[in-house]
Chimera marker file (.cmm) of the C-alpha trace (Angstrom):
<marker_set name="trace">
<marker id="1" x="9.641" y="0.762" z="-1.296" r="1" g="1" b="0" radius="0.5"/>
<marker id="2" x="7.512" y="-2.391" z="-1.657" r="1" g="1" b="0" radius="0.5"/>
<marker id="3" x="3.369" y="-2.230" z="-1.567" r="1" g="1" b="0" radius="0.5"/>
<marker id="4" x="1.415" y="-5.112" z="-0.876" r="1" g="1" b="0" radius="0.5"/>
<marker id="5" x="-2.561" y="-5.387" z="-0.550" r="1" g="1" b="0" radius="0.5"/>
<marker id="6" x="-2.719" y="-7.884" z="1.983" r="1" g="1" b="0" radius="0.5"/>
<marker id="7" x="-3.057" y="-9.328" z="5.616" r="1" g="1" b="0" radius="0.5"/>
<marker id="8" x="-2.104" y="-6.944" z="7.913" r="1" g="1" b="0" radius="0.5"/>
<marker id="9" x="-0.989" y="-9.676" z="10.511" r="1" g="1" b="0" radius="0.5"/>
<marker id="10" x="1.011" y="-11.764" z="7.712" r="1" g="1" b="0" radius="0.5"/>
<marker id="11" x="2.860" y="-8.659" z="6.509" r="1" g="1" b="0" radius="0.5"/>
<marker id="12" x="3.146" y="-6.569" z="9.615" r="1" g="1" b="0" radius="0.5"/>
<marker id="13" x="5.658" y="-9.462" z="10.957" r="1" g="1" b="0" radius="0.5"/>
<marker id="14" x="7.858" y="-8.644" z="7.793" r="1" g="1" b="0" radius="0.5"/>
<marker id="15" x="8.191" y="-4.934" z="8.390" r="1" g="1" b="0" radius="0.5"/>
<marker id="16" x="5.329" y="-3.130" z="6.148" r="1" g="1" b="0" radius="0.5"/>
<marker id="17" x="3.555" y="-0.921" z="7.873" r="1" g="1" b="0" radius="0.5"/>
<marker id="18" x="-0.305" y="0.888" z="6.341" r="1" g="1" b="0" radius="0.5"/>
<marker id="19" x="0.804" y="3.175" z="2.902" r="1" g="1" b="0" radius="0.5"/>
<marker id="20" x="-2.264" y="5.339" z="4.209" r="1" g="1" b="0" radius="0.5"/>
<marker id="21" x="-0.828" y="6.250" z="7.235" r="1" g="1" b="0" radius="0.5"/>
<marker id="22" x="2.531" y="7.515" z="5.718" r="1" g="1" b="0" radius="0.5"/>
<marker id="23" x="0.258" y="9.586" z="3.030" r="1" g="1" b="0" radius="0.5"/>
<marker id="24" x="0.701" y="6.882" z="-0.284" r="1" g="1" b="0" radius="0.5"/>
<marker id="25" x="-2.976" y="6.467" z="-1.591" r="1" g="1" b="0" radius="0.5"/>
<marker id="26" x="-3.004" y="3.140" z="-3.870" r="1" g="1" b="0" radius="0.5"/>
<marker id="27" x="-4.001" y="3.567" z="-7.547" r="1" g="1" b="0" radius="0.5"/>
<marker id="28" x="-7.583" y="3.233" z="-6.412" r="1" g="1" b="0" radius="0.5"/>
<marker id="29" x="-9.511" y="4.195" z="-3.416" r="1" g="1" b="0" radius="0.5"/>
<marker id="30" x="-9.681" y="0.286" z="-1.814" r="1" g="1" b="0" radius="0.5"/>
<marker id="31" x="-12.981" y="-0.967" z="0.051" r="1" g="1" b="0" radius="0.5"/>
<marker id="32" x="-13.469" y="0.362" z="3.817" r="1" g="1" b="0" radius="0.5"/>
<marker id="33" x="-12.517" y="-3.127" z="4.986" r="1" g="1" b="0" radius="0.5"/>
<marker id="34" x="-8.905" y="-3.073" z="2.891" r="1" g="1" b="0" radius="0.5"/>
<marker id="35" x="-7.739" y="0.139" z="3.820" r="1" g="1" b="0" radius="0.5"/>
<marker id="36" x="-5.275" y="-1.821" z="6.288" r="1" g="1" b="0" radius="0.5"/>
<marker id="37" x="-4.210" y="-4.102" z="4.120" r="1" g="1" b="0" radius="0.5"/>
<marker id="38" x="-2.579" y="-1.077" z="1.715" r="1" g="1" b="0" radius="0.5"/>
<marker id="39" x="0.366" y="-1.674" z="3.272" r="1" g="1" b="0" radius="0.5"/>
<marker id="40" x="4.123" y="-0.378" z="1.982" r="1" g="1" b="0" radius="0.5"/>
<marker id="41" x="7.807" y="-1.737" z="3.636" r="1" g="1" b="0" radius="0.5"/>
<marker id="42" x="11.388" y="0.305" z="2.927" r="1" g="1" b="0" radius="0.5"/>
<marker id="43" x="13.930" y="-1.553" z="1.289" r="1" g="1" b="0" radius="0.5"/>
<marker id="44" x="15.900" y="1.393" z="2.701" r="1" g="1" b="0" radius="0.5"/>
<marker id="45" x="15.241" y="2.921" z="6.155" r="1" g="1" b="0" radius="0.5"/>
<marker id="46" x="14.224" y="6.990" z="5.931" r="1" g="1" b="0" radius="0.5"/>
<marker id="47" x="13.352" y="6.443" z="2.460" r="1" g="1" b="0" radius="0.5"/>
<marker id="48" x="9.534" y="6.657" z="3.578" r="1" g="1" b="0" radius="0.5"/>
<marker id="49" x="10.222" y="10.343" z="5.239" r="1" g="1" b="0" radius="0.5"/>
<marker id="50" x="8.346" y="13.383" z="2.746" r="1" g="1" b="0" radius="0.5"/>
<marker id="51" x="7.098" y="10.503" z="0.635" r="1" g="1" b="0" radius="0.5"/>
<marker id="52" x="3.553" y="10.609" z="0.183" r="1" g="1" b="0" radius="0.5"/>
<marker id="53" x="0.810" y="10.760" z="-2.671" r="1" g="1" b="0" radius="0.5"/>
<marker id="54" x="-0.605" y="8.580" z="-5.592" r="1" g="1" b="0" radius="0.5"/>
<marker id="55" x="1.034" y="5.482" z="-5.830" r="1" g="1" b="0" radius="0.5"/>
<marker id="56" x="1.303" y="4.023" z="-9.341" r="1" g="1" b="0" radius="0.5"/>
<marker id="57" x="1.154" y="0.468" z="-10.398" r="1" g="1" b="0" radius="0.5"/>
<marker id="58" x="1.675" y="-1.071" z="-14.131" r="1" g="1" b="0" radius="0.5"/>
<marker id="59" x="-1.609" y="-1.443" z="-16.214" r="1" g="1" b="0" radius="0.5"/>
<marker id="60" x="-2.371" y="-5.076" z="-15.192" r="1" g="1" b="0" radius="0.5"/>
<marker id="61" x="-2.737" y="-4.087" z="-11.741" r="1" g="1" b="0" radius="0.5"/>
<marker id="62" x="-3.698" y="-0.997" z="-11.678" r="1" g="1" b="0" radius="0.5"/>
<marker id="63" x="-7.425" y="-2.199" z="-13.262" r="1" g="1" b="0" radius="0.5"/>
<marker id="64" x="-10.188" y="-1.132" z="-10.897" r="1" g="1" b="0" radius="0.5"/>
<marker id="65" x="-11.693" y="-4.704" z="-10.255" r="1" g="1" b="0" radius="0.5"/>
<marker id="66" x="-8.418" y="-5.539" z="-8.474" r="1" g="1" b="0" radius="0.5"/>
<marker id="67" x="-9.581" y="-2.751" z="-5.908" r="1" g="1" b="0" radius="0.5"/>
<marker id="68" x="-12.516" y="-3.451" z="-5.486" r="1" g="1" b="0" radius="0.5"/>
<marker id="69" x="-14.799" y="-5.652" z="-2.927" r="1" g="1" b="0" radius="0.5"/>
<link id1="1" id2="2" r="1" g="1" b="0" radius="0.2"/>
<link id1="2" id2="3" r="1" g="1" b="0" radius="0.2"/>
<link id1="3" id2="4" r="1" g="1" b="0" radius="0.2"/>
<link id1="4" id2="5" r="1" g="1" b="0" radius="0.2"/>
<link id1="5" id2="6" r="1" g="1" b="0" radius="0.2"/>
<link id1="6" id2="7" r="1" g="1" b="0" radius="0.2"/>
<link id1="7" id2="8" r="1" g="1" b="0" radius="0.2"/>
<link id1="8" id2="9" r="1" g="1" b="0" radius="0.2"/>
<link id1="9" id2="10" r="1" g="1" b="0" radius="0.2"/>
<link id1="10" id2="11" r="1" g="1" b="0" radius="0.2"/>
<link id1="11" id2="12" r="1" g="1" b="0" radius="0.2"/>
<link id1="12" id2="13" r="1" g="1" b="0" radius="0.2"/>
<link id1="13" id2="14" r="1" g="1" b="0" radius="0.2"/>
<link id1="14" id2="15" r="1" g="1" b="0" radius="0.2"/>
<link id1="15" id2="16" r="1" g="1" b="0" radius="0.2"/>
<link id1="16" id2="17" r="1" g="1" b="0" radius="0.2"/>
<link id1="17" id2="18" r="1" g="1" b="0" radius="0.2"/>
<link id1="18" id2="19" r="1" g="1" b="0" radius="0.2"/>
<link id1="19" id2="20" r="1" g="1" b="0" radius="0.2"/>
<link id1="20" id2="21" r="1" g="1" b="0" radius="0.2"/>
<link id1="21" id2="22" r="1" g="1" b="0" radius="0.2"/>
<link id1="22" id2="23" r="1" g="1" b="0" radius="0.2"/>
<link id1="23" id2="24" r="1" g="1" b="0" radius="0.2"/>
<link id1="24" id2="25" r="1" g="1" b="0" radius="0.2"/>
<link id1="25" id2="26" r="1" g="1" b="0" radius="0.2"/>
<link id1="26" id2="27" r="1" g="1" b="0" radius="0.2"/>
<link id1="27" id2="28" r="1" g="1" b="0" radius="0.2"/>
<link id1="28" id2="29" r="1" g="1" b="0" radius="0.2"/>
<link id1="29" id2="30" r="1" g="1" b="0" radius="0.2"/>
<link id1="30" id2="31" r="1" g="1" b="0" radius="0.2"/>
<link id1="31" id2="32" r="1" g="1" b="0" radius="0.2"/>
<link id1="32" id2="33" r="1" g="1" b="0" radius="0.2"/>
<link id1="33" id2="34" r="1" g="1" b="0" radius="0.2"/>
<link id1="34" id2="35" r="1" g="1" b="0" radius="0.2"/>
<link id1="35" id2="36" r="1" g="1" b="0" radius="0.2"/>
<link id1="36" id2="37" r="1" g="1" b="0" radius="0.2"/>
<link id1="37" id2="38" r="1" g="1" b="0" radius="0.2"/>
<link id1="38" id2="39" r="1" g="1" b="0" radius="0.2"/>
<link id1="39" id2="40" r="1" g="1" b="0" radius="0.2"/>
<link id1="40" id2="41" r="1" g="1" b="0" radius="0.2"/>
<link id1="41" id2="42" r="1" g="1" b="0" radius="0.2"/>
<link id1="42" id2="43" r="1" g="1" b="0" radius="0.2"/>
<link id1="43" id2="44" r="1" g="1" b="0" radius="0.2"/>
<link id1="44" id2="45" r="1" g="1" b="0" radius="0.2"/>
<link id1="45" id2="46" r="1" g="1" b="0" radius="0.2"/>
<link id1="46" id2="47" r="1" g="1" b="0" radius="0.2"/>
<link id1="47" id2="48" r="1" g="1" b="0" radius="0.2"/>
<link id1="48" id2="49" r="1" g="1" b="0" radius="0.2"/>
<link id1="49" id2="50" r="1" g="1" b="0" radius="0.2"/>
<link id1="50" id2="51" r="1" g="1" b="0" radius="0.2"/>
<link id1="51" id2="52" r="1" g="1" b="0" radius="0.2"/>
<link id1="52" id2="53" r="1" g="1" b="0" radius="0.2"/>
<link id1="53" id2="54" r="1" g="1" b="0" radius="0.2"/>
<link id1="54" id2="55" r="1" g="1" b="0" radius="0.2"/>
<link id1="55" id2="56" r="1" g="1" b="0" radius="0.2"/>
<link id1="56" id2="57" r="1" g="1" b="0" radius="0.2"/>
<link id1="57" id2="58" r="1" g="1" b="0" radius="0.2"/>
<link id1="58" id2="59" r="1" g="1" b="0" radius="0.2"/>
<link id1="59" id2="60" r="1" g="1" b="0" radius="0.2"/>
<link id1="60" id2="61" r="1" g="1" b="0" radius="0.2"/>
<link id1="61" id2="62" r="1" g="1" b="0" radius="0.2"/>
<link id1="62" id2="63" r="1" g="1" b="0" radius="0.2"/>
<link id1="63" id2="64" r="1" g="1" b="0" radius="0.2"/>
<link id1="64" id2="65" r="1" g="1" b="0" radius="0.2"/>
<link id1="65" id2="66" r="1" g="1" b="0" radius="0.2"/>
<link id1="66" id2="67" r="1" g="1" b="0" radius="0.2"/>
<link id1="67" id2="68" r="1" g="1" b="0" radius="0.2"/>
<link id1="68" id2="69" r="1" g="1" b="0" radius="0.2"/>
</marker_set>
């Protein structure tokens, strides 16, 4: 799986879909406004089936200012 935070419209045409709504929380809780731009994409299809929970990132971008407004 690959996990962007980004424009919904930009990354939607490429195939990711919103991590929320297949149950994978990012590292941090992101702003209201962001919570559709949490966005994951399958590099193989069905791998996103029973998946769900914490996703974790490595330390330099997993710090809380990233997340934040």
């Amino acid at each position: 799986m690959v996990f962007v935070l980004g424009d919904p419209a930009y990354y939607g045409r490429f195939g990711f879909t919103p991590a929320l709504a297949h149950g994978l929380v990012p590292p941090h809780e992101p702003a209201e406004l962001y919570r559709e731009a949490w966005m994951v994409n399958e590099l193989t299809p069905g791998k996103l089936i029973g998946c769900h929970g914490r996703v974790r990132c490595p330390d330099s971008i997993s710090d809380l200012r990233y997340w934040q407004e």
